[in-house]
C-alpha distance (Angstrom), angle and dihedral (degrees) to the residues before:
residue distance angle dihedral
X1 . . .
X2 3.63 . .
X3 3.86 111.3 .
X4 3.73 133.5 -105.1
X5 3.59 109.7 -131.0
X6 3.98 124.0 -131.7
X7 3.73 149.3 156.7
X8 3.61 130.0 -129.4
X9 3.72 116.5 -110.2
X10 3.97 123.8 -126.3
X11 3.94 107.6 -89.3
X12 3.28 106.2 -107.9
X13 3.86 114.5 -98.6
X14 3.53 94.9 -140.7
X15 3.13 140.8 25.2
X16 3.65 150.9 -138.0
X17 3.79 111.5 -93.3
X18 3.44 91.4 -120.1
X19 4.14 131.1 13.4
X20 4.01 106.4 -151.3
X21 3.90 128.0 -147.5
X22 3.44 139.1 157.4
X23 3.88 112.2 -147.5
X24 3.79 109.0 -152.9
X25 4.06 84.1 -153.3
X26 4.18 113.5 136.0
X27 3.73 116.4 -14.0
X28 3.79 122.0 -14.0
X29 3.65 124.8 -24.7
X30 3.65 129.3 -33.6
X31 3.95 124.8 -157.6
X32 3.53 115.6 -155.2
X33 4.09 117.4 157.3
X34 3.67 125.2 -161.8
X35 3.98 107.4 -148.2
X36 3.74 136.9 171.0
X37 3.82 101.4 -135.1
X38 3.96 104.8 62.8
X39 3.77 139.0 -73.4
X40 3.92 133.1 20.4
X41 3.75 131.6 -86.3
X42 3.48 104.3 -102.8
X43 3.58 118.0 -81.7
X44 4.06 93.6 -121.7
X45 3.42 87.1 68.1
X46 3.74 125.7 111.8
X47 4.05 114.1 -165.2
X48 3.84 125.0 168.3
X49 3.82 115.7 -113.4
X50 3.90 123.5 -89.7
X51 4.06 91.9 -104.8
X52 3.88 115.5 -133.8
X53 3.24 122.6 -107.6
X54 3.76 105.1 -116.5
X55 4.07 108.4 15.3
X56 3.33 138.7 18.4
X57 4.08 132.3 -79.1
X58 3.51 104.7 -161.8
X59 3.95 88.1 179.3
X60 3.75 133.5 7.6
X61 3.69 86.4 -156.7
X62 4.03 129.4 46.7
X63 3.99 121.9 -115.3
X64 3.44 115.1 -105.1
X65 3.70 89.6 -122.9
X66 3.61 89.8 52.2
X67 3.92 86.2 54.8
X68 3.43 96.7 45.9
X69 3.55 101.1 47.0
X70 3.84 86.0 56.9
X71 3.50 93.9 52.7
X72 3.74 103.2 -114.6
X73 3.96 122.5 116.8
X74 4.55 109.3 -127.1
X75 4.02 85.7 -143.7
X76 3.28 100.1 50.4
X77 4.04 109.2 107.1
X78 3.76 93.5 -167.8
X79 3.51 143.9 -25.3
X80 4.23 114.9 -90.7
X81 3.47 120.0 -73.8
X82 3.88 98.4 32.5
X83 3.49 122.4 127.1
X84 3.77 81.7 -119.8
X85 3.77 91.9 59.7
X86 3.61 96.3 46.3
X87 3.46 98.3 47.0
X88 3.98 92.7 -126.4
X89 3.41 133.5 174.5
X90 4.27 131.0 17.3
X91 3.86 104.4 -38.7
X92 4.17 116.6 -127.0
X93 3.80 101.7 -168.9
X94 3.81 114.2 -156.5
X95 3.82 135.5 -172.4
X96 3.73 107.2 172.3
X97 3.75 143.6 47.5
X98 3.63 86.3 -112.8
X99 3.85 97.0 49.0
X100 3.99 89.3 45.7
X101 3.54 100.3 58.0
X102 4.05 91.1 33.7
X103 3.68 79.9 60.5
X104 4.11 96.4 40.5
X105 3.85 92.4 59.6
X106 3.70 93.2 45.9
X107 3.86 97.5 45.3
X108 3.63 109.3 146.6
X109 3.85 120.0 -152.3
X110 3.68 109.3 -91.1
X111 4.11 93.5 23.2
X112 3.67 124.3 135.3
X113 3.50 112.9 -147.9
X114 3.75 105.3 -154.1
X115 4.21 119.6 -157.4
X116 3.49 116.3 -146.5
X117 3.97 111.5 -140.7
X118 3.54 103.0 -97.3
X119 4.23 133.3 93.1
X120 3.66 120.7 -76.6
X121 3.71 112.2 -161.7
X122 3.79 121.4 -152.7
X123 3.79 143.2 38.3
X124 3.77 118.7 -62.8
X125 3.31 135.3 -160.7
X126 4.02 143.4 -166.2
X127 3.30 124.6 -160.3
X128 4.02 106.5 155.8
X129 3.68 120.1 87.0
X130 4.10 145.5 -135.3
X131 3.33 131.2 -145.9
X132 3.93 134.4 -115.9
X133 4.10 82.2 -101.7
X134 3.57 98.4 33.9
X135 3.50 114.7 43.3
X136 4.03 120.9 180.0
X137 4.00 108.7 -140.0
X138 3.78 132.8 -152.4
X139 3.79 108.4 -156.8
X140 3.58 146.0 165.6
X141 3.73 144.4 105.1
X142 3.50 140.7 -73.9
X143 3.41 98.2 -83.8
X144 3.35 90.7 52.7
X145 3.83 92.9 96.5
X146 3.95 129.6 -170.5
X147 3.56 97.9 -162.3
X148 4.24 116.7 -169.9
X149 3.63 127.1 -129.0
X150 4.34 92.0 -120.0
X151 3.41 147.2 -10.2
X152 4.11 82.8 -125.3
X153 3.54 100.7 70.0
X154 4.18 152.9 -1.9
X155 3.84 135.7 32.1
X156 3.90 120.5 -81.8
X157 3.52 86.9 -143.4
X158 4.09 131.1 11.6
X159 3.50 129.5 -176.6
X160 3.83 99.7 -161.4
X161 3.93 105.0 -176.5
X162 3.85 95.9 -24.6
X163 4.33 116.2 136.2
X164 3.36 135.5 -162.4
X165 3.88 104.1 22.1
X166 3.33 138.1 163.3
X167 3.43 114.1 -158.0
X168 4.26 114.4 169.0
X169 3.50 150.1 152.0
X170 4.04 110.4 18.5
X171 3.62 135.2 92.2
X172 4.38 130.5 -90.2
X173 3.74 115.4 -164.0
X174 3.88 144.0 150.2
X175 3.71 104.6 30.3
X176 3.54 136.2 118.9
X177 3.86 93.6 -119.5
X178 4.28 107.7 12.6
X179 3.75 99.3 -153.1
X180 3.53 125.9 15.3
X181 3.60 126.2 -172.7
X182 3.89 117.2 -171.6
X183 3.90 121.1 172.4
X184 3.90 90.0 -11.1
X185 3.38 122.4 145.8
X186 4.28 143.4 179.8
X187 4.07 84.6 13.0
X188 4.04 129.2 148.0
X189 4.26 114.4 -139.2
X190 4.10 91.6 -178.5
X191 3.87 129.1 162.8
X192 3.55 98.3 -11.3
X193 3.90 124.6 135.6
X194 3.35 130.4 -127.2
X195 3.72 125.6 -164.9
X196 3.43 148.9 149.0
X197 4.22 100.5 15.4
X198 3.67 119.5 150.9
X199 3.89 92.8 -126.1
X200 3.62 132.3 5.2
X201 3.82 128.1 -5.2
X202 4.12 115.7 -137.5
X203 4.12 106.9 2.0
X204 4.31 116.1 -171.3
X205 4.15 98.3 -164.3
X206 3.89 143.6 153.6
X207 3.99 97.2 34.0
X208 3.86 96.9 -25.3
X209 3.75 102.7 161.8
X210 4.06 141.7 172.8
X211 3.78 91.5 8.2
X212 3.83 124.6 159.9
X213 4.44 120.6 -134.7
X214 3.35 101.7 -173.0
X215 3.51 139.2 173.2
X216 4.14 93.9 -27.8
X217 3.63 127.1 146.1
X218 3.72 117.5 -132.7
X219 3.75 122.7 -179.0
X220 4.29 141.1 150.2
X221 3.96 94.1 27.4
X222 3.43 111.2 162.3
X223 3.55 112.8 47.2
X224 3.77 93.3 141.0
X225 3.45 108.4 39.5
X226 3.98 114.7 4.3
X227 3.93 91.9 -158.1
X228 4.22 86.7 59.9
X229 4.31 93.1 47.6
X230 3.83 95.7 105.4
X231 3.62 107.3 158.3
X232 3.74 105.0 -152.3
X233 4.56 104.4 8.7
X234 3.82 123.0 -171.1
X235 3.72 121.3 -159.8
X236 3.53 126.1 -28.6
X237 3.95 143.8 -68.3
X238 4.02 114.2 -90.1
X239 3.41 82.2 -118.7
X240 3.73 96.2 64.3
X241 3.84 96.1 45.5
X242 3.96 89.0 107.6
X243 3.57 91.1 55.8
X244 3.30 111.6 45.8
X245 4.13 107.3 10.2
X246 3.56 105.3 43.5
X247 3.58 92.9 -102.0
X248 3.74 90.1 -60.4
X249 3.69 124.4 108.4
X250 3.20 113.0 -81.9
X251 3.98 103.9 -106.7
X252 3.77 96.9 -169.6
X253 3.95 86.4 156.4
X254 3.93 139.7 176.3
X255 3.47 96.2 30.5
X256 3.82 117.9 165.8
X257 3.78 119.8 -153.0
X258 3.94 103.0 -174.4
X259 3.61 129.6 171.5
X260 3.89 107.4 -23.4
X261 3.64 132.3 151.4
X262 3.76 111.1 -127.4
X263 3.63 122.2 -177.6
X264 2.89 164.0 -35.1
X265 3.52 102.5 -174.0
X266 3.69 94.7 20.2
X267 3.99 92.6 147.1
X268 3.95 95.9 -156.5
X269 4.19 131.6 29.0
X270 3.68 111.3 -34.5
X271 3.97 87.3 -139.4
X272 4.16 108.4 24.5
X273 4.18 100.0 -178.4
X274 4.37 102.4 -168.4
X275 3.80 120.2 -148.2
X276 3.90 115.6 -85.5
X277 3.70 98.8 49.7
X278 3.50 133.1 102.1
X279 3.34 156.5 165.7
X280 3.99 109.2 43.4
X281 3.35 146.3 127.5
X282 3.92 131.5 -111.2
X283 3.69 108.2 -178.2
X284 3.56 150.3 140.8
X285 4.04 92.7 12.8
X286 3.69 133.0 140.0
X287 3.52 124.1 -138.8
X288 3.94 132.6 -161.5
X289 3.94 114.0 -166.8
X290 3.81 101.3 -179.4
X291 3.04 105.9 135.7
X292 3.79 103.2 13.5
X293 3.58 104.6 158.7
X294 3.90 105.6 151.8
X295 3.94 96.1 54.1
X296 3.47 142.8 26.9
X297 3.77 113.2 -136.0
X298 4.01 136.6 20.9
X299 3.31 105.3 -97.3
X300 3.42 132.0 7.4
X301 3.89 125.5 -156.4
X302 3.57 127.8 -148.6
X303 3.67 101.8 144.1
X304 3.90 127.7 84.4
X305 3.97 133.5 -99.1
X306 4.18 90.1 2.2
X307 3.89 118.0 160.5
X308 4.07 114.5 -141.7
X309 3.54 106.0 173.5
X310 3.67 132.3 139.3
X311 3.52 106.6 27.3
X312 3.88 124.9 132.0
X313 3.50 117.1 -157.3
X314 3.94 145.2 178.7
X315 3.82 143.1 -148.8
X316 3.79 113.9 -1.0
X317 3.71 128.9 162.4
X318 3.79 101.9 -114.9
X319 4.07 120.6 -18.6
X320 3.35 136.2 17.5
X321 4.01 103.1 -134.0
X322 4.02 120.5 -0.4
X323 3.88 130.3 -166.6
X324 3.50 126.6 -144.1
X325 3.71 153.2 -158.3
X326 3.51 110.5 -159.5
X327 3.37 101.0 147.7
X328 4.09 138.1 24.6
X329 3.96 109.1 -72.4
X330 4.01 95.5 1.2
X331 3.53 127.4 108.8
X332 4.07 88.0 51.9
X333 3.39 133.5 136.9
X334 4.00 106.7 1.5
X335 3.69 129.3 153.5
X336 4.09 122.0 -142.4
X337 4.10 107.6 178.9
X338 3.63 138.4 139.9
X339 3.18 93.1 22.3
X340 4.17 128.8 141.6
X341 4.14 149.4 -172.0
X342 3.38 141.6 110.8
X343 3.85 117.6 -91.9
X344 3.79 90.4 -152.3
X345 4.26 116.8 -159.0
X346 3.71 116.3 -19.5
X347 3.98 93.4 35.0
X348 3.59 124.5 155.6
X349 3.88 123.4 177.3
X350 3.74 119.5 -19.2
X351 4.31 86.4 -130.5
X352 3.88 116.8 19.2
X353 3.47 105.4 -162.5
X354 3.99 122.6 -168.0
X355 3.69 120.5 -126.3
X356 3.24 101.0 -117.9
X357 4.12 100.1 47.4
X358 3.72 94.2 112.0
X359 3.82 115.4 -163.3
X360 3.67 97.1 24.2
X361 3.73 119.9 143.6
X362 3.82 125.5 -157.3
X363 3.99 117.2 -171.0
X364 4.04 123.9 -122.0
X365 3.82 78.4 -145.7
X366 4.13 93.2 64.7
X367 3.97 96.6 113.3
X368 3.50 109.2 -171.2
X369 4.25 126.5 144.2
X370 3.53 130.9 -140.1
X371 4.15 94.7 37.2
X372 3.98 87.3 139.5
X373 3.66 90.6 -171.2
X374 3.65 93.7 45.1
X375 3.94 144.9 -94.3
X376 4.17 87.7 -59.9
X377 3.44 148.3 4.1
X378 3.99 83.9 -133.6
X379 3.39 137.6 31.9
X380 3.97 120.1 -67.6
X381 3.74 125.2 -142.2
């Protein structure tokens, strides 16, 4: 869907002495408050959460059975290998919204920034980079929340010009946009959830290139504007190119979207790839479309020379995966294979292909139910 353009608001200079959640996480309710003076509320405490501003949060956290039935484990802080997981590079341990973006615009190449569980209220941003040796991390758990100001405006968390990041393991919720990645490059978004954003969940824009999605959980995008809930967005609408590309297409390329859970309640496409990128990889994702009111298929392509392959998916209003031409020359060259799902009622073709997407390739081995106007509007190879 085409995007809604916005800015990023100042981070607030101070903040409220104490940010309030309650993290529906193992058995009942758990206070934990993220404050700038020092210590913790005590952990018997039970608090209400700090309401949003323009929708609902039932939960800051996400049930366990929620968790499980999407196949990802709450405790896990991120998946082998990570710097997270290994416990790499010189520790910064933070408690507070203050601390973590104190420590955020002094990151050091090969730092590990290291959340404390706990709520940290604002909109943060990183703007110093890594290296391909030295990487600077961002890690924590679940209930390590970053929790936006409103649903109306701003981006939980922006990497504006920061490279090779890893950034894994906590929680994003109550922004406008959850994360935002402008002019980033080489960096990691793995086993983070997203929830409860006003429009999409994780967006790579303005030059974002060889980035890694891993492994996240994104779910009730949205709640603003339906037509803006993109789970997982890539690059940005033609009609944005003046705005945030220089006029240029936006060649946020090499992208790899691998293995995430998106929805349900993921209002627009779970994967929404814009005109003037190319060359990624969609693959090995699972996509929920209950409740898919802003869009009308998974993913859309607009891009050129993107794999989708791989993904299972259920529930969407019309087609399973559609291809494009927005713009002159896009929309060419894209692959759609091995894919599966079931449409359920209201389906149309499993891949709806435009006329005029020269060079695209859909799979005989795409298996998905429900397409009541078959596998493809053209023939599959």
């Amino acid at each position: 869907m085409p995007e809604h353009p916005t800015r990023p608001r100042r981070r607030r200079a101070a903040l409220a002495a104490a940010a309030l959640a309650v993290a529906g996480l193992v058995v009942g309710s758990l206070a934990l408050v993220a404050r700038d003076g020092p210590g913790q509320a005590p952990r018997s405490a039970v608090v209400p959460p700090a309401g949003p501003t323009t929708a609902p949060v039932p939960t800051i956290g996400t049930s366990v059975s929620t968790l499980r039935s999407a196949g990802v484990d709450q405790a896990r802080v991120a998946p082998a290998g990570s710097e997270c997981q290994r416990g790499a590079g010189r520790a910064v341990p933070v408690r507070t919204a203050r601390e973590l973006q104190r420590a955020l615009d002094k990151a050091a190449r090969g730092q590990r920034i290291q959340l404390a569980d706990g709520v940290y209220q604002g909109e943060f941003v990183l703007r110093r980079s890594g290296t391909a040796s030295q990487r600077i991390a961002l890690c924590g758990t679940r209930r390590a929340v970053l929790r936006g100001d409103t649903l109306k405006e701003g981006y939980v968390l922006h990497l504006d010009g920061a490279d090779h990041w890893t950034l894994s393991g906590f929680t994003v919720t109550n922004g406008e946009k959850g994360m935002m990645a402008d002019r980033a490059n080489h960096n990691v978004v793995q086993d983070v959830a997203v929830h409860h954003i006003g429009h999409e969940g994780i967006h790579l824009r303005n030059f974002s290139s060889d980035n890694l999605v891993k492994g996240n959980l994104v779910h009730h995008t949205g709640l603003r504007k339906a037509r803006y809930g993109e789970g997982v967005y890539v690059g940005s609408a033609h009609s944005n190119w003046c705005q945030h590309s220089g006029c240029k297409p936006d060649r946020s390329d090499r992208n790899r979207i691998l293995g995430n859970r998106i929805g349900p309640e993921v209002t627009a496409e779970s994967v929404d790839l814009k005109e003037g990128t190319s060359a990624g990889t969609v693959s090995g994702n699972t996509f929920t479309g209950r409740n898919m009111t802003g869009a009308d298929s998974w993913v859309d392509v607009k891009g050129n020379a993107w794999t989708v392959q791989g993904n299972r998916g259920s529930l969407s209003p019309q087609d399973g995966f559609q291809v494009h031409v927005e713009a002159p020359g896009w929309g060419r060259g894209n692959k759609v294979a091995g894919n599966s799902g079931d449409l359920g009622p209201g389906g149309e073709y499993g891949v709806r292909v435009d006329k005029d997407a020269g060079g695209t390739v859909v799979g005989c081995d795409n298996r998905i139910s429900g397409a009541t106007k078959g596998l493809s509007n053209i023939p599959c190879h």
